[in-house]
C-alpha positions, 0 to 999 in steps of 0.5 A: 135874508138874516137865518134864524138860529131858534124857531118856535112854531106853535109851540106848547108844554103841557103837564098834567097835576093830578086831575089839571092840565097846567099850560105851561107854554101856549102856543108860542111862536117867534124866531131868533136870528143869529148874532141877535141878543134877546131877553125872555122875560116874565114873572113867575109861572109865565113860562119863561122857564119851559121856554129857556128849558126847550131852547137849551134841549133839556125838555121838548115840546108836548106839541109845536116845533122847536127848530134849533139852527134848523134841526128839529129838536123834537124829534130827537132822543135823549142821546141826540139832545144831549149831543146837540145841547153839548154842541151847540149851548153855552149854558150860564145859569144864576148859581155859577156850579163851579166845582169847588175843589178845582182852580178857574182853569180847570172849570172852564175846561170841563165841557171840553173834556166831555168833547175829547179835547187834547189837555194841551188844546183845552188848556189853551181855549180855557186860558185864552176864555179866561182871558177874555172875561178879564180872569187870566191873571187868576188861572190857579184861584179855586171858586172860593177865592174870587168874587160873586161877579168873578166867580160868574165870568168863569162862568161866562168862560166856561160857556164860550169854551166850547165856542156855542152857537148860542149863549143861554143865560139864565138870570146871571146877575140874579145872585149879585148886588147891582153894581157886579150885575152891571159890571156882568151885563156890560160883559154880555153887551161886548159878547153880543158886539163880538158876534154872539147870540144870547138869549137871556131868561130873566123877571127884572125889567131892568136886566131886559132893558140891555137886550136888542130885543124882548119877548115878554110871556104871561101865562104862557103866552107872548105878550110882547115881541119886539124892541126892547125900547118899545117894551112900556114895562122895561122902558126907560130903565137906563140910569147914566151911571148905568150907561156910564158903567156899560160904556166903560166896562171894556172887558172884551 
């Protein structure tokens, strides 16, 4: 039996905005299986957000439980969620929040400095991450000299570093025109081909299509959980110059 990496029982987020009680997460419950690539998708105000917030231990349930590879997170303090976020989460967020004044290399090994790594073994992982995002030549470049599509795979890197249980990404190609949102989609197809679990937060259908699976939020609520090719709102979404891109995009 496949085990479930991130599991939500009934879970809901409220807040209160002076005399009103948003719903922001109603009630939702599904799971996600390790080495699965799934996309939560939704317009805005649809929860996508609370749900990509709680998953990644940045927030918790007000009720429900969140089990994170079996551990329930919304038992923990503070000082937990932020060990078991650092531990367990690559973030990948739509502006790439790489510091301007460090090269490609030195970003990437940011999260490993946070863990106590040797500067010898973090510049070895960052070097052999780069690597496999296609950025090995361009180890001394600072942010400012690459691409908007580069400057997203050092992003991607930073995230793998750390070899994560769970890849978090939050509407990566939102930032890039849609030939560079290709190319970074074709990135994610061979990460989840390698064994990665992602979870992608995202409002573009299209974007949803190159999931296994989606789960769909209106108001709050799961409107749909299944394969993305029998989700009505993301079908049919393939171009061939965009199979065509995904095939050849062996960047992995």
């Amino acid at each position: 039996m496949m085990e479930a990496l991130i599991e939500f029982r009934n879970v809901s987020k409220y807040y209160t905005m002076g005399d009103t009680v948003v719903k922001a997460a109603d009630d939702i419950s599904f799971k996600i299986y390790k080495g699965e690539f799934v996309a939560i998708v939704g317009q805005s105000g649809s929860g996508k957000s609370t749900c990509m917030n709680i998953i990644g231990c940045l927030d918790v349930p007000t009720s429900g439980v969140y089990l994170l590879n079996g551990r329930n997170v919304g038992e923990m303090n503070k000082n937990e969620l932020s060990e078991i976020r650092n531990a367990m989460v690559g973030f990948i967020f739509q502006q790439y929040n790489l510091l301007p004044r460090f090269n490609i290399l030195e970003n990437v090994e940011i999260p490993l400095m946070y863990a106590g790594v040797s500067k010898s073994e973090r510049r070895r992982r960052a070097r052999e991450a780069l690597e496999n995002v296609g950025l090995g030549s361009k180890t001394k470049n600072l942010p400012n000299q690459l691409s908007g599509g580069q400057q997203q795979r050092v992003s991607i890197a930073r995230a793998l570093v750390g070899k994560p249980s769970l890849i978090l990404a939050d509407e990566p190609t939102g930032a890039l025109d849609s030939k560079t949102g290709v190319e970074v989609m074709a990135l994610f197809q061979n990460l989840h081909k390698a064994g990665h679990t992602i979870v992608l937060i995202t409002h573009n259908n299209e974007i949803a299509a190159d999931a296994q699976r989606i789960i769909r939020l209106e108001d709050g609520r799961v409107v749909y959980d299944g394969p993305a090719s029998g989700d009505t709102a993301s079908h049919n979404v393939f171009s061939s110059g965009r199979r065509k891109a995904d095939e050849s995009a062996g960047i992995l």
